[in-house]
mmCIF file as Biopython writes it, N, C-alpha, C and O atoms, coordinates in Angstrom:
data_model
#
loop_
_atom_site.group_PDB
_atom_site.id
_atom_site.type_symbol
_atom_site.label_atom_id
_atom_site.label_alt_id
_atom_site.label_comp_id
_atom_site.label_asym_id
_atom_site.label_entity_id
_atom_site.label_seq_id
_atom_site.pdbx_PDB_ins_code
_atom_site.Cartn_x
_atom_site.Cartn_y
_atom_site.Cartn_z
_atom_site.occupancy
_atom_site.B_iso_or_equiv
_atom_site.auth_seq_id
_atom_site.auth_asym_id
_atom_site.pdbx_PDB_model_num
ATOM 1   N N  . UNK A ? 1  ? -112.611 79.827  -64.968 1.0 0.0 1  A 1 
ATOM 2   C CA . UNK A ? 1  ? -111.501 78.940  -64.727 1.0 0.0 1  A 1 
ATOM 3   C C  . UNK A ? 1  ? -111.247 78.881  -63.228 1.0 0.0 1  A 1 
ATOM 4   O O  . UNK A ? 1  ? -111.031 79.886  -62.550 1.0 0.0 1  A 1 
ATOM 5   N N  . UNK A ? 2  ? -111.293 77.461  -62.685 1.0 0.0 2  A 1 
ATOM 6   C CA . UNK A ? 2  ? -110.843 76.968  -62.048 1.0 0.0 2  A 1 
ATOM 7   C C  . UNK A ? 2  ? -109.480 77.826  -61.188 1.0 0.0 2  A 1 
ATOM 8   O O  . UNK A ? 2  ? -108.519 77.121  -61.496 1.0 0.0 2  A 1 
ATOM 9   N N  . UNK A ? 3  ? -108.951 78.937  -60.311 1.0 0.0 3  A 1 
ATOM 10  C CA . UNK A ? 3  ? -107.829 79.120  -59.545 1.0 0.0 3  A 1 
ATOM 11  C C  . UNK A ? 3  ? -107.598 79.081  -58.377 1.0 0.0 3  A 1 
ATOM 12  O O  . UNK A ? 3  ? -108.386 79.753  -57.711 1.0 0.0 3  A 1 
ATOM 13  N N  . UNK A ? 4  ? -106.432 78.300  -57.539 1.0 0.0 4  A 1 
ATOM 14  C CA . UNK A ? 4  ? -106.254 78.613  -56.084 1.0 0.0 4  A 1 
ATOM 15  C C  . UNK A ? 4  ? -104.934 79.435  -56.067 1.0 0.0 4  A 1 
ATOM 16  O O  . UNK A ? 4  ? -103.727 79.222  -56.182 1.0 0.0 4  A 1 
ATOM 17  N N  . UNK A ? 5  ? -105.961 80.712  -55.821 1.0 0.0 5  A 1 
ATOM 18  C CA . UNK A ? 5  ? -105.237 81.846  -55.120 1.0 0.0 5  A 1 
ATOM 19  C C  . UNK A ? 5  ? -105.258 82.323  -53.864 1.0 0.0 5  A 1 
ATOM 20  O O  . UNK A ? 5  ? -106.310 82.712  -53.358 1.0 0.0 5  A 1 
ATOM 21  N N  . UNK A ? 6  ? -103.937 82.348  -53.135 1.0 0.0 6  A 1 
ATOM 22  C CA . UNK A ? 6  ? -103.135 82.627  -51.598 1.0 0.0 6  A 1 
ATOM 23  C C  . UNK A ? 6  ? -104.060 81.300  -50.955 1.0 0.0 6  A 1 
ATOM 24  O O  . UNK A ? 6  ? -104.659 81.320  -49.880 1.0 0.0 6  A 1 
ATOM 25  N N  . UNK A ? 7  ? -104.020 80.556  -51.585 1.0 0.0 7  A 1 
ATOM 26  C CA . UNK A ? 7  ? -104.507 79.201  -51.096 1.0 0.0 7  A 1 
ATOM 27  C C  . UNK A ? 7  ? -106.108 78.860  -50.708 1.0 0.0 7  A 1 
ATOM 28  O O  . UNK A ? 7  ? -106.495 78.042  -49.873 1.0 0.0 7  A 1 
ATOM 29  N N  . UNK A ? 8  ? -106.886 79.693  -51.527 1.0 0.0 8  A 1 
ATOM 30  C CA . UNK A ? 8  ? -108.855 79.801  -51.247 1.0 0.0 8  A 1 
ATOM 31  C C  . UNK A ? 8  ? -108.701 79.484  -53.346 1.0 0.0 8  A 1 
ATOM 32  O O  . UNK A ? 8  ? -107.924 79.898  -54.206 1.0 0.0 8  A 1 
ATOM 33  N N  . UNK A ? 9  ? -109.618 78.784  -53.348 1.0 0.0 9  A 1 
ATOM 34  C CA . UNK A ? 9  ? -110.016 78.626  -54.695 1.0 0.0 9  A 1 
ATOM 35  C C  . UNK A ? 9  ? -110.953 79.469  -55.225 1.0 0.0 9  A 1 
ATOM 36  O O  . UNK A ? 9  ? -111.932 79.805  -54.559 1.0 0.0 9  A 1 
ATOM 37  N N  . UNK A ? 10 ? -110.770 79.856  -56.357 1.0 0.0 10 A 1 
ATOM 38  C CA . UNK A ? 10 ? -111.698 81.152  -56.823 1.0 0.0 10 A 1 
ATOM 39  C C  . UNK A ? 10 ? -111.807 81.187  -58.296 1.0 0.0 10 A 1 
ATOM 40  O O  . UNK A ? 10 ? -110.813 81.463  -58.969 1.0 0.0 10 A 1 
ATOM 41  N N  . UNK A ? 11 ? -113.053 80.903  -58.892 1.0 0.0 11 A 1 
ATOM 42  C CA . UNK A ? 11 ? -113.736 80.692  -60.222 1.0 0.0 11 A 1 
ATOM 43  C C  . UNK A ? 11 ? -113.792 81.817  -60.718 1.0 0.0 11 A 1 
ATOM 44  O O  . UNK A ? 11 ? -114.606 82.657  -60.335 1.0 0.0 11 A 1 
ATOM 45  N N  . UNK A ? 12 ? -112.917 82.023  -61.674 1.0 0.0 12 A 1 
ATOM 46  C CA . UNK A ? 12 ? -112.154 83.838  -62.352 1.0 0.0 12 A 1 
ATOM 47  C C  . UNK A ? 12 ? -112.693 83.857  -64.120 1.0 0.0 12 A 1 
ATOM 48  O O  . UNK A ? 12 ? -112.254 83.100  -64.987 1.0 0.0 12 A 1 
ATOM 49  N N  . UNK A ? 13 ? -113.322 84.502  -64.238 1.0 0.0 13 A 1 
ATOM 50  C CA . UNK A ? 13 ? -113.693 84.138  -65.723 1.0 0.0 13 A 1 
ATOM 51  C C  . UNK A ? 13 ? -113.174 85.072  -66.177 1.0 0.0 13 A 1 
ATOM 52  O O  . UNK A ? 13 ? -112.902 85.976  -65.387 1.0 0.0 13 A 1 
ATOM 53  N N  . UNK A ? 14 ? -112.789 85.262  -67.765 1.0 0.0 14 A 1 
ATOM 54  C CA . UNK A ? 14 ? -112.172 86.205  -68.849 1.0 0.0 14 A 1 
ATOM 55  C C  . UNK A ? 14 ? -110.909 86.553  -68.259 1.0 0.0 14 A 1 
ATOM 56  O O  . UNK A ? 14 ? -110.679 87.758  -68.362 1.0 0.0 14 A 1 
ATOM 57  N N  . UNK A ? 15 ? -110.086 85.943  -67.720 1.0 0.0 15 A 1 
ATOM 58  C CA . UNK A ? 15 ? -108.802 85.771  -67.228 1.0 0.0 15 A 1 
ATOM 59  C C  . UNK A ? 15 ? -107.910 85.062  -68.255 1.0 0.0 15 A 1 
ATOM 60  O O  . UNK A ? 15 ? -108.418 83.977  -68.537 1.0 0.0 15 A 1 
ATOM 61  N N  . UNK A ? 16 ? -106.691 85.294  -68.958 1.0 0.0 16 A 1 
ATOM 62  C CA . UNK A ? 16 ? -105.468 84.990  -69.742 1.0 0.0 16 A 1 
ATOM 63  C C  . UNK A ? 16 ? -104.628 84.900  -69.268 1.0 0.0 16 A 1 
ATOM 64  O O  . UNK A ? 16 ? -104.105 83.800  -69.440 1.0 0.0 16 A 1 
ATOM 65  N N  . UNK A ? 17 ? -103.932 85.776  -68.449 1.0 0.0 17 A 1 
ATOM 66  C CA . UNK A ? 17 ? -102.676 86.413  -67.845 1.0 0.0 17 A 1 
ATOM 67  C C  . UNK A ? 17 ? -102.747 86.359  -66.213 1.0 0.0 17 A 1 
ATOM 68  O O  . UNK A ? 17 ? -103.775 86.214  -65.550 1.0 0.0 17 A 1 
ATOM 69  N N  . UNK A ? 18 ? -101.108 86.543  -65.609 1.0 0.0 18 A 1 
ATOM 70  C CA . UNK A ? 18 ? -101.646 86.953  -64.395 1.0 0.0 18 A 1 
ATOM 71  C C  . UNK A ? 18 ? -101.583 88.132  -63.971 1.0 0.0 18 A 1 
ATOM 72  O O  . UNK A ? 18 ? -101.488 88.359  -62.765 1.0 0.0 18 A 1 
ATOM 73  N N  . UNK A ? 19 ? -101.633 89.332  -65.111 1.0 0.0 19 A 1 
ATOM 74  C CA . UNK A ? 19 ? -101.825 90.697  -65.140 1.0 0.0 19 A 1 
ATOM 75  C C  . UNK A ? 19 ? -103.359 90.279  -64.924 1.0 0.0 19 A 1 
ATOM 76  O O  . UNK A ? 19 ? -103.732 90.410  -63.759 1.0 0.0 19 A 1 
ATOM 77  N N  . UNK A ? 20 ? -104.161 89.878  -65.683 1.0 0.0 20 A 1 
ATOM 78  C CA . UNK A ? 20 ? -105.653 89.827  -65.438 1.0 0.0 20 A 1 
ATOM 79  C C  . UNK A ? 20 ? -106.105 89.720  -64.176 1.0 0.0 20 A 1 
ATOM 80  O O  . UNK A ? 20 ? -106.915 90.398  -63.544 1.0 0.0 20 A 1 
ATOM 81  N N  . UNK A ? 21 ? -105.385 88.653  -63.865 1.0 0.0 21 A 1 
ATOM 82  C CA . UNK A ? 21 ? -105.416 88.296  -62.130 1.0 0.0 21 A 1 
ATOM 83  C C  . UNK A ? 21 ? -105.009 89.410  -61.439 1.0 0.0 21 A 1 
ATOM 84  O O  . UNK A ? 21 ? -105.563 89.644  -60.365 1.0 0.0 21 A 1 
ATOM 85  N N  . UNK A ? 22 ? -104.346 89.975  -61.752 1.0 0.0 22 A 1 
ATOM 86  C CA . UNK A ? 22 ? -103.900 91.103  -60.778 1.0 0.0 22 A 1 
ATOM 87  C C  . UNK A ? 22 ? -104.741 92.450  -60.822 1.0 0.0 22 A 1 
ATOM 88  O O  . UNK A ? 22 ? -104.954 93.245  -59.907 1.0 0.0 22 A 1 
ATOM 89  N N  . UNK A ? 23 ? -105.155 92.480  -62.138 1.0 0.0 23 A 1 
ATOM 90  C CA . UNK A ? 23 ? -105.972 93.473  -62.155 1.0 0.0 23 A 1 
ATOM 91  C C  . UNK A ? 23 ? -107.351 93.258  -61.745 1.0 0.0 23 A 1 
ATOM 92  O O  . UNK A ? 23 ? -108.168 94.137  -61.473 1.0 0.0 23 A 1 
ATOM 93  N N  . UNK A ? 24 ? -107.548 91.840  -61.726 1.0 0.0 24 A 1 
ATOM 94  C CA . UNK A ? 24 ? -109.139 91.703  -61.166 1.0 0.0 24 A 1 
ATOM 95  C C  . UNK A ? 24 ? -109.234 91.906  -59.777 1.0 0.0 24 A 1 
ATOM 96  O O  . UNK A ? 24 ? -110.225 92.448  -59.288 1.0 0.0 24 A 1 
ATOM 97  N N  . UNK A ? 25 ? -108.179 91.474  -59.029 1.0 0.0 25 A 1 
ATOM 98  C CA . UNK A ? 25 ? -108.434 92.044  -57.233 1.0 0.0 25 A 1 
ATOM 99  C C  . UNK A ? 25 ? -108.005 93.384  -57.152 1.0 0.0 25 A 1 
ATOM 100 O O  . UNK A ? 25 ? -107.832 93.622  -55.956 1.0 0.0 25 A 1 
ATOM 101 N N  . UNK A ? 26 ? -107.711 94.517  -57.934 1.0 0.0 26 A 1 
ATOM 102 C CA . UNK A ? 26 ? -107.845 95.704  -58.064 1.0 0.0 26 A 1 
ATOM 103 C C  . UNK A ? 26 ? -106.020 96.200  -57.676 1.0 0.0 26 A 1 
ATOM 104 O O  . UNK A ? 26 ? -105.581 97.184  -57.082 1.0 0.0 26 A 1 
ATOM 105 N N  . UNK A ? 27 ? -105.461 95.261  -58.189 1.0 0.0 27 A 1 
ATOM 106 C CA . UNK A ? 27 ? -104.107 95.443  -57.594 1.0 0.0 27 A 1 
ATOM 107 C C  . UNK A ? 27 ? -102.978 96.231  -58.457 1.0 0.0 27 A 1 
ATOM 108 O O  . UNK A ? 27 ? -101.917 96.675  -58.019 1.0 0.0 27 A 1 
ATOM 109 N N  . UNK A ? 28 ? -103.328 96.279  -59.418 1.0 0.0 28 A 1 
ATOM 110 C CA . UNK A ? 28 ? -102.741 97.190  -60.393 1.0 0.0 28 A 1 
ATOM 111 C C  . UNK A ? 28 ? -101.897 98.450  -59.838 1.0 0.0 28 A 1 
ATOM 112 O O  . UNK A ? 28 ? -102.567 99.374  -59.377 1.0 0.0 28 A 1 
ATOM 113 N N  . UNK A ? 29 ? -100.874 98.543  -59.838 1.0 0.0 29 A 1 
ATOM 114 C CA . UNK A ? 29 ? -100.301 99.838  -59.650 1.0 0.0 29 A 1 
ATOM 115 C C  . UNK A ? 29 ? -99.586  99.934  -58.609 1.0 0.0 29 A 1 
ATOM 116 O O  . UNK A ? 29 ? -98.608  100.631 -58.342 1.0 0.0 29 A 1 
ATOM 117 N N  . UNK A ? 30 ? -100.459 98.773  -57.746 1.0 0.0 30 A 1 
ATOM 118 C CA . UNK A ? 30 ? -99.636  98.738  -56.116 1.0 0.0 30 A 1 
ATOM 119 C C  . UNK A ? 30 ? -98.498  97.743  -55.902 1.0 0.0 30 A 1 
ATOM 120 O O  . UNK A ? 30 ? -98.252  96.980  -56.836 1.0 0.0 30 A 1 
ATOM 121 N N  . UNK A ? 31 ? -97.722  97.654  -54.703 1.0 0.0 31 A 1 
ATOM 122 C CA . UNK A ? 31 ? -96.887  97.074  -54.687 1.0 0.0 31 A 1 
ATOM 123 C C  . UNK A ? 31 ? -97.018  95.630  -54.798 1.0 0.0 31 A 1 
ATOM 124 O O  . UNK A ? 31 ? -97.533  95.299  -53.729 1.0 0.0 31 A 1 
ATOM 125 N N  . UNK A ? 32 ? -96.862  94.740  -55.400 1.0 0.0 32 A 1 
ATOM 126 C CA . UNK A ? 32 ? -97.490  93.277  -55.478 1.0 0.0 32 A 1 
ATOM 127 C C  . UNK A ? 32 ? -96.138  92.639  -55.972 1.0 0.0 32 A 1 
ATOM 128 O O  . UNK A ? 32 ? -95.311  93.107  -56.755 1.0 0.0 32 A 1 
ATOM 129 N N  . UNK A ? 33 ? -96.142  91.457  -55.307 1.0 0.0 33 A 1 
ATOM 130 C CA . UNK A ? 33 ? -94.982  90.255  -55.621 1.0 0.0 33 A 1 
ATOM 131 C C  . UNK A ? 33 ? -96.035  89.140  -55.776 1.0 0.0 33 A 1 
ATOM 132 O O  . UNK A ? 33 ? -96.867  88.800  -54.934 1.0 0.0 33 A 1 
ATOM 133 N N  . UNK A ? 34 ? -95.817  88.567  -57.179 1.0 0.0 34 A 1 
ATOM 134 C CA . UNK A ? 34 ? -97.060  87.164  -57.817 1.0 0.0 34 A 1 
ATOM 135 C C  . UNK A ? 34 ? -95.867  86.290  -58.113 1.0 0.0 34 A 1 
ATOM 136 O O  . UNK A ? 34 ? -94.755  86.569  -58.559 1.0 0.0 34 A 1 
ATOM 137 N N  . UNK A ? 35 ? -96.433  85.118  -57.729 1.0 0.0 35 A 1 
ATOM 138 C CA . UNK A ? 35 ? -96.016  83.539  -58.058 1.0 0.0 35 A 1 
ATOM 139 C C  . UNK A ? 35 ? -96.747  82.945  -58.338 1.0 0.0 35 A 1 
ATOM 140 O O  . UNK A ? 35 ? -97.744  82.877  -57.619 1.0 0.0 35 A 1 
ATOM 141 N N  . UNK A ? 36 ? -96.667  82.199  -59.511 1.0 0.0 36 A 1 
ATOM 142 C CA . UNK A ? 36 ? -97.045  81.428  -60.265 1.0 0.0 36 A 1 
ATOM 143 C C  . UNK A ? 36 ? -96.861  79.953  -60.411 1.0 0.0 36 A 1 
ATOM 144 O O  . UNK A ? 36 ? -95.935  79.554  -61.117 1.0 0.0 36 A 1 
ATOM 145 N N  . UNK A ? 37 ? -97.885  78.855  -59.637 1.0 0.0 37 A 1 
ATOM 146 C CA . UNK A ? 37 ? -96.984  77.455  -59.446 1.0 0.0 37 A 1 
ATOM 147 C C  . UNK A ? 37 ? -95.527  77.491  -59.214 1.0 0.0 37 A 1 
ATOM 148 O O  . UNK A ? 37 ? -94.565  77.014  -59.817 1.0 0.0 37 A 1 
ATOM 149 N N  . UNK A ? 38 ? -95.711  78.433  -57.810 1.0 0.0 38 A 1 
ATOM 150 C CA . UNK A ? 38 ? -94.135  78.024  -57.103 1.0 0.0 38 A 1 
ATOM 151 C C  . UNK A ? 38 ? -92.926  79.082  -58.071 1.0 0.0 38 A 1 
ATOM 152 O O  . UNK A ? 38 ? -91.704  79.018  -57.934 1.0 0.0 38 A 1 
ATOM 153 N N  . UNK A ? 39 ? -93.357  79.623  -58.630 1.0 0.0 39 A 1 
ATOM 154 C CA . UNK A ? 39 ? -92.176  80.551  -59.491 1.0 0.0 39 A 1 
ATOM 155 C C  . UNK A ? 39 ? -92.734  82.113  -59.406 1.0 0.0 39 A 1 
ATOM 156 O O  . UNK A ? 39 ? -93.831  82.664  -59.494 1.0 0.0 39 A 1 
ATOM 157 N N  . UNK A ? 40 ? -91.238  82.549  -59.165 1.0 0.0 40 A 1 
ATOM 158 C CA . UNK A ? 40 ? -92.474  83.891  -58.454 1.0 0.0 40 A 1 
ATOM 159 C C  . UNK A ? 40 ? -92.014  84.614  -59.845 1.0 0.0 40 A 1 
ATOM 160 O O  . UNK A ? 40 ? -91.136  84.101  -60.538 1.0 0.0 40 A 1 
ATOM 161 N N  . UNK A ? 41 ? -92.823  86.149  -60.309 1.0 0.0 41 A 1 
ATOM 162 C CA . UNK A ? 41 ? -92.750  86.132  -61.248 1.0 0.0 41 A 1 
ATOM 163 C C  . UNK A ? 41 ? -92.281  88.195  -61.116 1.0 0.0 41 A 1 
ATOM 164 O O  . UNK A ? 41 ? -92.599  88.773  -60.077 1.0 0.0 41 A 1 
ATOM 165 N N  . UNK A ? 42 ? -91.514  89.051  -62.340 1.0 0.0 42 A 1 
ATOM 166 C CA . UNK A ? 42 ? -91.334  89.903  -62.308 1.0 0.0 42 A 1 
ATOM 167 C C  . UNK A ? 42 ? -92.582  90.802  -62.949 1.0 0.0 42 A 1 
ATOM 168 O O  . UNK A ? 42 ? -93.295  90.275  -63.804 1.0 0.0 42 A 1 
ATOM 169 N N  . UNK A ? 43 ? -92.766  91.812  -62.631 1.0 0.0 43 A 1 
ATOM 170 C CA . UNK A ? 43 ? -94.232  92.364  -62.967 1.0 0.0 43 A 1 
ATOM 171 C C  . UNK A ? 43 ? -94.104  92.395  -64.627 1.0 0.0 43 A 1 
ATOM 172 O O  . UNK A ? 43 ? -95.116  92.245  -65.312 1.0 0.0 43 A 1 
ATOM 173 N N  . UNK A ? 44 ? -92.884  92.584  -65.189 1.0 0.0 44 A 1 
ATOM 174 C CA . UNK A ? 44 ? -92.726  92.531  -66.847 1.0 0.0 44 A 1 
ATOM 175 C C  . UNK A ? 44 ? -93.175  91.260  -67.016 1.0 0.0 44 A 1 
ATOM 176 O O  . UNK A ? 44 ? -93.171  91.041  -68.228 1.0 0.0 44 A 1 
ATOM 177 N N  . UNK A ? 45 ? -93.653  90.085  -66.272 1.0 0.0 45 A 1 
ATOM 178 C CA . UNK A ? 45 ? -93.473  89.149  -66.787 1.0 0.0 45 A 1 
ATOM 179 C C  . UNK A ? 45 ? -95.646  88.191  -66.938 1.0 0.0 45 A 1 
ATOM 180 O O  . UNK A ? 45 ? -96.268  87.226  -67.383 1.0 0.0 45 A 1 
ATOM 181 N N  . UNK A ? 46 ? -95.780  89.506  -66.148 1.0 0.0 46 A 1 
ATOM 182 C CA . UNK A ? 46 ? -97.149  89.333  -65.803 1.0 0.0 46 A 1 
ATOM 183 C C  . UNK A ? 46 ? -98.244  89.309  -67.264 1.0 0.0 46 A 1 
ATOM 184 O O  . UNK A ? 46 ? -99.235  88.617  -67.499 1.0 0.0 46 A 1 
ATOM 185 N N  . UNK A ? 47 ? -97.750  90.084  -67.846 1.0 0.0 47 A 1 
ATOM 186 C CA . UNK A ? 47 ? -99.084  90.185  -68.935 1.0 0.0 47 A 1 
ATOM 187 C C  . UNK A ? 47 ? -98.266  89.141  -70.025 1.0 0.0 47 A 1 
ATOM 188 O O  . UNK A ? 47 ? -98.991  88.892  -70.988 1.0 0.0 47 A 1 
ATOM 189 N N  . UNK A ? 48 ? -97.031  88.525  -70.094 1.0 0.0 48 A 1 
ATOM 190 C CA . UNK A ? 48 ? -97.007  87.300  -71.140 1.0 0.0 48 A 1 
ATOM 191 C C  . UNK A ? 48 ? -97.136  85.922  -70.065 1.0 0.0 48 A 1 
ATOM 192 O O  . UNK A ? 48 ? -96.799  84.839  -70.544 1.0 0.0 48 A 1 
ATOM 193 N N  . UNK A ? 49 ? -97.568  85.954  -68.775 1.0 0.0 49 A 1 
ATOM 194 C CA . UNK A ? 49 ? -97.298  84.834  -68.213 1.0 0.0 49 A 1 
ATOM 195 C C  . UNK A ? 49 ? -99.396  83.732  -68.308 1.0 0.0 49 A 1 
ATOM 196 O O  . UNK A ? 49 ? -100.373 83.990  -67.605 1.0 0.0 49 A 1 
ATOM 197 N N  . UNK A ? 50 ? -99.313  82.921  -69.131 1.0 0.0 50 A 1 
ATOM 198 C CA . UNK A ? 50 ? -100.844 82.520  -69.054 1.0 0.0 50 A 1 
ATOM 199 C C  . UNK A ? 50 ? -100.858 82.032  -67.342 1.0 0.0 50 A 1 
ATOM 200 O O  . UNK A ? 50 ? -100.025 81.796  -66.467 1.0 0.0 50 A 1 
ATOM 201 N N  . UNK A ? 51 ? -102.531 82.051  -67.509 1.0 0.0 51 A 1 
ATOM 202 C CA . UNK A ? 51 ? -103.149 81.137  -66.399 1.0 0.0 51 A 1 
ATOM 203 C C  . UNK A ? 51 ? -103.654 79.939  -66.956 1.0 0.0 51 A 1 
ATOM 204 O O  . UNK A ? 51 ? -104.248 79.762  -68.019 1.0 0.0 51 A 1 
ATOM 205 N N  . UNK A ? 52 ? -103.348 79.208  -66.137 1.0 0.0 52 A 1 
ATOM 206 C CA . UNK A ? 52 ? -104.292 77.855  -66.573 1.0 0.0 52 A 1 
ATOM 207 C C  . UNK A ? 52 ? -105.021 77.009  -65.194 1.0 0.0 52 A 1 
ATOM 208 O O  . UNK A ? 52 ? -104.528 77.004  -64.066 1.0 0.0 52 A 1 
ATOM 209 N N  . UNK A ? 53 ? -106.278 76.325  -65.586 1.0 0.0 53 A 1 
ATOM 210 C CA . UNK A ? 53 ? -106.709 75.818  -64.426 1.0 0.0 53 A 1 
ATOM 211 C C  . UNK A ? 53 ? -105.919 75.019  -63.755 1.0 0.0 53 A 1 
ATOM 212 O O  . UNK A ? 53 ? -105.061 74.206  -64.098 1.0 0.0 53 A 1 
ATOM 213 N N  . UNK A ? 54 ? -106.506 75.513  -62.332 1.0 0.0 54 A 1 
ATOM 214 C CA . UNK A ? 54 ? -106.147 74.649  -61.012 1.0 0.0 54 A 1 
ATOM 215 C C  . UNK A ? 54 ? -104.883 74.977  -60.910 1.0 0.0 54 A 1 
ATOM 216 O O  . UNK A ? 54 ? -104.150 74.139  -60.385 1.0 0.0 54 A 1 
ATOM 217 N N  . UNK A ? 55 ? -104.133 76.591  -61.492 1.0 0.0 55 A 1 
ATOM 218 C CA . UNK A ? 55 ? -103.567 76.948  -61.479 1.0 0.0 55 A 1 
ATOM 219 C C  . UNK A ? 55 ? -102.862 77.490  -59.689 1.0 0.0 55 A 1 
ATOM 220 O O  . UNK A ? 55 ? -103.675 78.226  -59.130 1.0 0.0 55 A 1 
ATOM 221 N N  . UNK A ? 56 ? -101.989 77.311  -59.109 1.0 0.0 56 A 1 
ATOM 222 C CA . UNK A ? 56 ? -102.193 78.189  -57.491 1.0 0.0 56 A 1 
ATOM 223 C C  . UNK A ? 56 ? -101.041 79.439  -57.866 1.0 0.0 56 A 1 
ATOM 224 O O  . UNK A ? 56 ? -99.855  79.275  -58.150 1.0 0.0 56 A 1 
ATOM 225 N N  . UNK A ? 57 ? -101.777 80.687  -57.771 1.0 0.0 57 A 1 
ATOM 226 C CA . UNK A ? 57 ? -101.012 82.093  -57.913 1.0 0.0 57 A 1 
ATOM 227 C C  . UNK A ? 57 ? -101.004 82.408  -56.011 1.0 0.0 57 A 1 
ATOM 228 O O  . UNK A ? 57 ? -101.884 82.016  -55.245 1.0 0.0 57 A 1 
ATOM 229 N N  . UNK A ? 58 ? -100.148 82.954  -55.741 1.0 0.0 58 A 1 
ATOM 230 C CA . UNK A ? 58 ? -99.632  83.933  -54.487 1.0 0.0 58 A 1 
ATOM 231 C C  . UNK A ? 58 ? -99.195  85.358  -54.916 1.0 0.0 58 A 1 
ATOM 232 O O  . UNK A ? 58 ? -98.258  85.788  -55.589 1.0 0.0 58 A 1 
ATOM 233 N N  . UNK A ? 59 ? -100.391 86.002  -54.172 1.0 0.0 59 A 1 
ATOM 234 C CA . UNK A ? 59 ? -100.042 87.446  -54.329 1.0 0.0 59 A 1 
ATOM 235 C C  . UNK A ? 59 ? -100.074 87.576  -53.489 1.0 0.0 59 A 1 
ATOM 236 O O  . UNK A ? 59 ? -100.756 86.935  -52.689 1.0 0.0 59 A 1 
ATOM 237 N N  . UNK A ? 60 ? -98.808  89.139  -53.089 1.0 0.0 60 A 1 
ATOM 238 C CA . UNK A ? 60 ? -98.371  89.056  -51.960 1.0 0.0 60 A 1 
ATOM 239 C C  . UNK A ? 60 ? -98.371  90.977  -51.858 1.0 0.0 60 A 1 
ATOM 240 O O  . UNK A ? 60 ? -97.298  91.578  -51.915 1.0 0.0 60 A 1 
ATOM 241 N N  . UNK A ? 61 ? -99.740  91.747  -51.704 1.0 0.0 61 A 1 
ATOM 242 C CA . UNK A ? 61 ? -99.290  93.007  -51.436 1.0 0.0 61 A 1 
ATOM 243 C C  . UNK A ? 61 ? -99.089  93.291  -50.240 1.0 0.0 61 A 1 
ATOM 244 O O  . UNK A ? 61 ? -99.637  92.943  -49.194 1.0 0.0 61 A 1 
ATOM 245 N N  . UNK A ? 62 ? -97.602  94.478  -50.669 1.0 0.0 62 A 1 
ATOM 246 C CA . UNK A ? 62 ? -97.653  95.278  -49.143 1.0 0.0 62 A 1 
ATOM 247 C C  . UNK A ? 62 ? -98.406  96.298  -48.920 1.0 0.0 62 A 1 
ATOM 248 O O  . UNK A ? 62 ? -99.116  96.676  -49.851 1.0 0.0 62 A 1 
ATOM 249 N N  . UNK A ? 63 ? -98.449  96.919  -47.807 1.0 0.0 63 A 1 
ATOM 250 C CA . UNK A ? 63 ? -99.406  98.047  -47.378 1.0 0.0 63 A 1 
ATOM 251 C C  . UNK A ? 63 ? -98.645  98.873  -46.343 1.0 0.0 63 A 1 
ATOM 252 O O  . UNK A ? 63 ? -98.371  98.235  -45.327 1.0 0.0 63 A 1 
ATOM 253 N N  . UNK A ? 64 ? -98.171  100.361 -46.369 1.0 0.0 64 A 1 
ATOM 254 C CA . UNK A ? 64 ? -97.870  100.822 -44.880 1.0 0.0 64 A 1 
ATOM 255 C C  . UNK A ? 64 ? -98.815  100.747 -43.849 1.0 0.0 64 A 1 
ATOM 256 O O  . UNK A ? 64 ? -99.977  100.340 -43.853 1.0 0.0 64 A 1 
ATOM 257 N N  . UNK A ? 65 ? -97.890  101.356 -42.694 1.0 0.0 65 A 1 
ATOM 258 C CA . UNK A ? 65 ? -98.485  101.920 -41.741 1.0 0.0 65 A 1 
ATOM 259 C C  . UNK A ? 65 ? -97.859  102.013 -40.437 1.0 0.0 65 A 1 
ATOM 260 O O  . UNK A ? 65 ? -96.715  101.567 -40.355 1.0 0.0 65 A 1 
ATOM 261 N N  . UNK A ? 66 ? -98.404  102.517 -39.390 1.0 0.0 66 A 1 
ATOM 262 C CA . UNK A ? 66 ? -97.493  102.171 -38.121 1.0 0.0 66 A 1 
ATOM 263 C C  . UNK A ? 66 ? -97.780  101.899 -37.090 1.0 0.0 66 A 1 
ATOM 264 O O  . UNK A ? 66 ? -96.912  101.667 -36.249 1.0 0.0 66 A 1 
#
């Protein structure tokens, strides 16, 4: 499927959710804020939220440092 994610398009297969999405760039666990066509979304909200093509997700992890 067809996704533009943080604005680069990227052909994601066996993807449902945007837990899937999140877990496919290895983001699981870390701090991450996802939006979903302009609606940003709560991490409870990730594994009932579908993807659909030509879908645009924004993930947004933070990272420390100094």
């Amino acid at each position: 499927m067809l996704l533009r994610i943080n604005g680069v398009e990227h052909e994601l297969h066996d993807v449902r959710t945007i837990l899937d999405v999140i877990e496919f760039f290895d983001l699981l666990g870390k701090p991450v804020v996802a939006e979903a066509d302009g609606k940003v979304l709560t991490a409870e909200q990730w594994a009932d939220t579908p993807v659909t093509a030509n879908m645009s997700i924004e993930l947004v992890h933070f990272v420390g440092g100094g």
